[in-house]
N, C-alpha and C positions, 0 to 999 in steps of 0.2 A: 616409159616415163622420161621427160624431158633432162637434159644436162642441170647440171647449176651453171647458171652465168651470170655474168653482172644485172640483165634484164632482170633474174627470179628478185638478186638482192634487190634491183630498183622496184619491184611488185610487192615483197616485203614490207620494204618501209615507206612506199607509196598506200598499201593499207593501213598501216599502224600511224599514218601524218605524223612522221618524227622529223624530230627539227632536223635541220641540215648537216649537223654534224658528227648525228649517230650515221648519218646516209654513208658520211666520206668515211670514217671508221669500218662499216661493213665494209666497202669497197674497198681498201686499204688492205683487209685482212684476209679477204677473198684472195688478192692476189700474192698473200703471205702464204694460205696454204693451197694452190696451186703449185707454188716453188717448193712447197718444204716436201722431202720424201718423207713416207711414210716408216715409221719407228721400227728396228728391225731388230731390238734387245729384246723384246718381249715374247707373248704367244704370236702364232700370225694370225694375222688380219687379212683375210679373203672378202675385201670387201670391195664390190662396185659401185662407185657413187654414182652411175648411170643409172642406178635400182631405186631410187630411196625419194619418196615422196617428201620435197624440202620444206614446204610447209602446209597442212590443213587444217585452217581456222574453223572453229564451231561455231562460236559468238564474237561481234565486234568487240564485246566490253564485258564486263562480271557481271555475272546476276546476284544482285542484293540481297533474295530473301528467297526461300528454298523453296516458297511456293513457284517459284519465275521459271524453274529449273525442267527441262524436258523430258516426258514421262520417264520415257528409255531409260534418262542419264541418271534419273533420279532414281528408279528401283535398283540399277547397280550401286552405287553408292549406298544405301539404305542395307544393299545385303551385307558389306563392309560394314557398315554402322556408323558410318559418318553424320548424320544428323542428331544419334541419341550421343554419341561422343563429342559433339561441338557442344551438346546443351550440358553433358556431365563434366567434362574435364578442359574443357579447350577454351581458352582466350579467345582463338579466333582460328579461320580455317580459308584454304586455299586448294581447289580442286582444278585440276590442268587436267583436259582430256585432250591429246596431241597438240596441237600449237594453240592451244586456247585455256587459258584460265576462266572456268564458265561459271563458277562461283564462290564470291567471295564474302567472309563475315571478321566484324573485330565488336568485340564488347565496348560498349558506351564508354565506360567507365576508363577503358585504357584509352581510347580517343581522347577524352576530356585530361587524362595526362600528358598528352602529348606525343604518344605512343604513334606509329607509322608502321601498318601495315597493307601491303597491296600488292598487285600481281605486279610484274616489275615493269611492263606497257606503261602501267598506269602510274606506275610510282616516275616512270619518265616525262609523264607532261606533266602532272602536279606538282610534282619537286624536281625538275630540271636542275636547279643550280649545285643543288646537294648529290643530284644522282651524277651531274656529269664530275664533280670533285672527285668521286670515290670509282665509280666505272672502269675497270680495267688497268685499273694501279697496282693489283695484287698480282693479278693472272693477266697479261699484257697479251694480244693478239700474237705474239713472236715467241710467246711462251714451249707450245708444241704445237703440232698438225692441226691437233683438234681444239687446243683452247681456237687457234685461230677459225676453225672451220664454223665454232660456236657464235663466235663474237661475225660473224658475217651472215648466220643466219638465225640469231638468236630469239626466240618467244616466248613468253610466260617466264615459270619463276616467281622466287618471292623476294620484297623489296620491305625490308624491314628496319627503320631507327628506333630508338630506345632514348630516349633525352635524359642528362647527366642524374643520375642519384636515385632514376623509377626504375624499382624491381616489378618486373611481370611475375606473379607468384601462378598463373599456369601457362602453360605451352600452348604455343602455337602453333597449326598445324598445315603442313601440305601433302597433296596427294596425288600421283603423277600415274597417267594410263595412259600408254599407246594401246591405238583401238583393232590395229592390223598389220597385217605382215606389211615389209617395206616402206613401213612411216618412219621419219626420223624426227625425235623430238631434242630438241636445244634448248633447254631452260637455262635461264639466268639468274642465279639466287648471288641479291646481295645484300650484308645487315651490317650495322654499322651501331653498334654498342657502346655508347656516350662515357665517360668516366662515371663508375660507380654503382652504372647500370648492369643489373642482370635479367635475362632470357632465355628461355629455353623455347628449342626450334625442332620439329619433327619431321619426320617427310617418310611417305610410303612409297612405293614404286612398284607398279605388275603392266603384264602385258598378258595379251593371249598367245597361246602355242598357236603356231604357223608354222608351214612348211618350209616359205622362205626365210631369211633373218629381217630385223629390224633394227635401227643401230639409234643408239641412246648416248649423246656427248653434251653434258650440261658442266656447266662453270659453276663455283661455288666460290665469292670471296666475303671473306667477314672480317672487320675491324672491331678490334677489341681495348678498347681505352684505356687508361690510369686504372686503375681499382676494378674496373670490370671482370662481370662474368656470362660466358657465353657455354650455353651447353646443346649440340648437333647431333640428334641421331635419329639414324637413319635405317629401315629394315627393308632392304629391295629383295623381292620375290620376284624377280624377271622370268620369262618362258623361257627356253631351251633354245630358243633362236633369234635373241639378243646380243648384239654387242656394246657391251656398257662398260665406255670409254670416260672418264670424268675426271677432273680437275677442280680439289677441293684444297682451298690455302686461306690461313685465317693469319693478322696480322697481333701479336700479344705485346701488350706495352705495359708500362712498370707496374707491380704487385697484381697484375690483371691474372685473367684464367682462362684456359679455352680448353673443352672436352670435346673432342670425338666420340662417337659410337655407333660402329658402325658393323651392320650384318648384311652379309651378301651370300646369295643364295640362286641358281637356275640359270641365268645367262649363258650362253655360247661363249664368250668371255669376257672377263673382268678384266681392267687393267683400271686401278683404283689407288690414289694414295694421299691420303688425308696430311695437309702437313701444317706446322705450324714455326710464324719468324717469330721467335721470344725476340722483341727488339725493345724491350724495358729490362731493368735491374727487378730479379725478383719474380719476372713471367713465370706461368706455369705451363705447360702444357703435354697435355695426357690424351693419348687412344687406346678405346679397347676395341677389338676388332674381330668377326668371325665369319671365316670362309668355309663353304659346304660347295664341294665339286662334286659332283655323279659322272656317267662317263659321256664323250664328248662336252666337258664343261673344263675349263683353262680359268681358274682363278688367282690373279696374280696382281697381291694387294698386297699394302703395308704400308708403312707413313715416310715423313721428312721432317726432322726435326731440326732446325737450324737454331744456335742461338747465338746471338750475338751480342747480351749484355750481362754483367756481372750478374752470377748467383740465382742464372735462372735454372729450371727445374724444366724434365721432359718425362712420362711414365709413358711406356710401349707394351700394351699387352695383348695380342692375338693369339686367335684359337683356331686352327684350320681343321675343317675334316674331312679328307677325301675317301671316296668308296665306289666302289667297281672298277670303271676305269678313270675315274675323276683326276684331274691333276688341280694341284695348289703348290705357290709359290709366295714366300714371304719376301716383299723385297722392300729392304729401308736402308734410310740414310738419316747418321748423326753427324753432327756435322757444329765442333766447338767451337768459337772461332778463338784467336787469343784475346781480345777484349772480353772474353767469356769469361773471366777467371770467377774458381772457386762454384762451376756449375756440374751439374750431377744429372747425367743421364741414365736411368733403368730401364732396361729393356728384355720383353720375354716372350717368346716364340715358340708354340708348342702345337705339332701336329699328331693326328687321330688318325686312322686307315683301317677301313673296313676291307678285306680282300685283298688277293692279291697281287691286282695288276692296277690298281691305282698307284699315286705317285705325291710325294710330296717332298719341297725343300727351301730353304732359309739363303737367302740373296743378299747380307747383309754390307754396306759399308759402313766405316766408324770411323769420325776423325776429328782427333785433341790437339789443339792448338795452342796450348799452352801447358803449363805443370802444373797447375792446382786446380782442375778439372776432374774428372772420373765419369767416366762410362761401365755399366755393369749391362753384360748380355748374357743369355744362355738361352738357350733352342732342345727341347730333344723334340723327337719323333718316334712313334710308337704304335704299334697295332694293340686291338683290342685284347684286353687279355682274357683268356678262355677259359681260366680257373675261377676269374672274378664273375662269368658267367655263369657257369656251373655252381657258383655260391648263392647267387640270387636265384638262379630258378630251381636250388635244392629248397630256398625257401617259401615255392610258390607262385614267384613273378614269373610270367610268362616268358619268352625270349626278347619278343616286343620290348614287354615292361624293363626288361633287366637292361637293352639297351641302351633305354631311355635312362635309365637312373644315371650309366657310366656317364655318357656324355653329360650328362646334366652335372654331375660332377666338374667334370672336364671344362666345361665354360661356366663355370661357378663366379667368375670376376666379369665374365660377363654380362650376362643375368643379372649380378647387382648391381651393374651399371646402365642396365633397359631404364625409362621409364615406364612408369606405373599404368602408365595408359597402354604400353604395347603388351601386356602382360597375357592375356589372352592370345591374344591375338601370335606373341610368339610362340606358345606353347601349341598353339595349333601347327602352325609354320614349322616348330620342329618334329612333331609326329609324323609330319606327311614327307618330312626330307631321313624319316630313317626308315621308312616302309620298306621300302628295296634294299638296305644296306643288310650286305651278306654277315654271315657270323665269325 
C-alpha cells in the first residue's frame, strides 16, 4: 500500500473540490505530524503507516432516501436496525462506511427550524463561512500526532448547528463501519450549539475482526453556547484489531451543559479522553464512561476537565472492567484555574476484574488554583466477589445470569445515562463482553 504523501492529500481534496484553504490546512498539518513523534506516555502504538489504506470512498455524495442505498450496504444496516430506528426514534441519521458518508436523512420539520445537519463534506461547501469559523479552533492540527494526522486526511463525520433557542426533542444519529483490515477512517464531527439550544448526538462504531489492525483517529469538536445543552454518546464495539485513537473536546460557555457518555469496548487499544473548557461562569460539565478490556485489549480512557470561569461545575464518573488479560487505565486531568473560584470538581473511578492476570489502574492529575475551589476524587478497584456469586446462583441464577446482575449493578450510573434508544442494543453488547469472563 502506498505511503501518505502530499500527492494522496492533493488526491483527497482534489475529490472532495474543496476550496483552497481546507487544501493548505491539510498540507500544513501533514507536515505537523510528520515532525511530531509519536506519544510515548501511553499503551504502544505498533503501528505502520505504510499499511493503512488513507482513503476509500463508496459514494461521491449521500444518498437521500434508503431506497438509493446499495443492496449489500443496506442488508447490514437493516440487520443493526437502522431504518426502523431512523423511523422510531431518530431525528435524523448519518451512516459512514469508510471514507464515505453514503447515507444521509434529517426530518422536515427540523429543516424548516433551521436545524443543520450533514455529513461534514457536505456541511463544507454549503455552509463554508460557518464551517471555516469553527474548524479546528477547539482541536488545532498541533494539538497531538493524531488530531494532526486527522485534519490532513480527514472524511466524513457529522456537521451539525442548532440556531439559538431550537430544542431537538430526539437524537440524531451516526454510525461509523470500517469495512476491512488496514482501512483507516478519519472522521470529522463538528456541532455548534446556538445559545439555548439543546441536542442530542449518537454515534455507533464496529468493524470486522481481521488479522491485521485497522486504525480509527477521528476529531470530535462541539461548541456549546450561553444556556446550551449538548448531550454525546457514544457505544463503540471495535474488532480486536483496532486502534482507536480519538480527540474529543467540547467548548462550555456560561449556564450552558455538556454530557459525555461514552462506552468503549474490543479495540487493540483505546486511547480516548473526552474533555470539556467550562469557559462561562456557571458551565457544567459531566462524563460517565465504561471500559471493558479482554486480553490483548489496552484501554486507556478518561476525560479533561478544565475550568476556567467562576462556579463552574465538572462530574467524572467511569466504570472499567478488565478480565483475562485485559488491561484498563483511567487517566484524567482537573485542572482549576484561579479565575475558577468557588468551582467544584467530583470525580469517581471504579475498576471490576475478572481473573487473575488482567490489570487495572487510575492515572489521575488534579489541580486547584485557587482556595475556594474543591476537588473530590476516589477510585477503588476490586475483583468480583465470590460470595455475592454464590448468593445469586444459591438462588437460581445461573453463573451467567449472576454475572450479569453484578456488573449491571456496577455501572448502574451508567446505564442511567445511555439513551433510550441504545437500550437494546447495550444489553446485547454487554452479554457477549461477559461470555468469556472467568469467575
Amino acid at each position: 500500500m502506498p505511503a501518505l504523501t502530499e500527492k494522496t492529500i492533493y488526491k483527497i481534496s482534489r475529490f472532495k473540490n474543496e476550496p483552497r484553504w481546507m487544501l493548505e490546512l491539510r498540507l500544513k498539518a501533514f507536515e505537523h505530524f510528520k515532525k511530531r513523534p509519536m506519544p510515548t506516555w501511553g499503551p504502544p502504538l505498533d503501528i505502520d503507516f505504510n499499511e493503512i489504506i488513507w482513503f476509500k470512498p463508496v459514494t461521491r455524495q449521500p444518498l437521500r432516501t434508503w431506497d438509493q442505498v446499495p443492496k449489500e450496504l443496506k442488508e447490514y444496516f437493516e440487520k443493526i436496525g437502522i431504518p426502523q430506528a431512523e423511523r422510531e426514534f431518530l431525528a435524523g441519521v448519518k451512516l459512514q462506511y469508510d471514507s464515505s458518508v453514503i447515507y444521509g436523512s434529517l426530518k422536515e420539520q427540523l429543516e424548516s427550524q433551521g436545524v443543520i445537519f450533514l455529513d461534514t463534506d457536505t456541511g463544507l461547501k454549503e455552509h463554508e463561512d460557518l464551517f471555516k469559523q469553527y474548524f479546528g479552533k477547539l482541536v488545532p492540527y498541533t494539538d497531538n500526532k493524531f488530531a494532526a494526522l486527522n485534519t490532513a486526511v480527514w472524511s466524513g463525520g457529522s456537521f451539525i448547528y442548532v440556531p439559538p433557542g431550537v430544542k431537538v426533542s430526539l437524537p440524531l444519529h451516526a454510525f461509523f463501519r470500517i469495512s476491512k483490515y488496514g482501512t483507516g477512517q478519519f472522521e470529522r464531527t463538528l456541532i455548534i450549539a446556538d445559545e439555548g439550544s439543546e441536542v442530542e448526538y449518537i454515534e455507533g462504531c464496529t468493524a470486522p475482526l481481521e488479522k491485521n489492525y485497522s486504525l480509527h483517529a477521528a476529531v470530535v469538536e462541539i461548541f456549546v453556547k450561553k444556556g446550551a445543552k449538548v448531550k454525546y454518546s457514544t457505544l463503540q464495539n471495535w474488532s480486536h484489531n483496532v486502534y482507536n485513537l480519538v480527540t474529543k473536546r467540547a467548548q462550555v460557555e456560561e449556564n450552558a451543559k455538556m454530557i459525555w457518555v461514552d462506552v468503549n469496548a474490543g479495540s487493540k487499544v483505546t486511547m480516548k479522553y473526552p474533555s470539556c473548557i467550562l469557559k462561562g461562569k456557571n458551565a457544567t460539565g459531566a462524563i460517565y464512561s465504561l471500559a471493558i478490556a479482554d486480553t490483548n485489549q489496552f484501554q486507556d480512557t478518561g476525560t479533561k476537565m478544565i475550568h476556567l470561569a467562576p462556579k463552574t461545575k465538572s462530574i467524572v464518573i467511569t466504570k472499567a472492567i478488565s478480565k483475562n488479560e485485559g488491561i484498563n487505565n483511567y487517566r484524567g486531568l482537573i485542572h482549576i484555574s484561579k479565575d475558577a473560584q468557588h468551582s467544584v470538581s467530583n470525580v469517581t473511578c471504579d475498576a471490576l476484574m475478572f481473573g487473575e492476570k488482567c490489570k487495572a489502574g487510575t492515572i489521575p492529575v488534579n489541580r486547584v488554583y485557587n482556595t475556594t475551589s474543591k476537588i473530590y476524587h476516589e477510585a477503588s478497584i476490586s475483583k468480583v466477589d465470590s460470595k455475592r456469586l454464590f448468593f445469586l446462583q444459591s438462588r437460581g441464577f445461573t453463573p451467567f445470569k449472576a454475572k450479569n446482575i453484578i456488573v449491571s449493578g456496577f455501572i448502574t450510573d451508567i446505564i442511567a445515562n445511555l439513551p433510550l434508544e441504545f437500550a437494546k442494543e447495550f444489553n446485547v453488547f454487554l452479554e457477549t463482553q461477559l461470555k468469556n469472563a472467568p469467575d
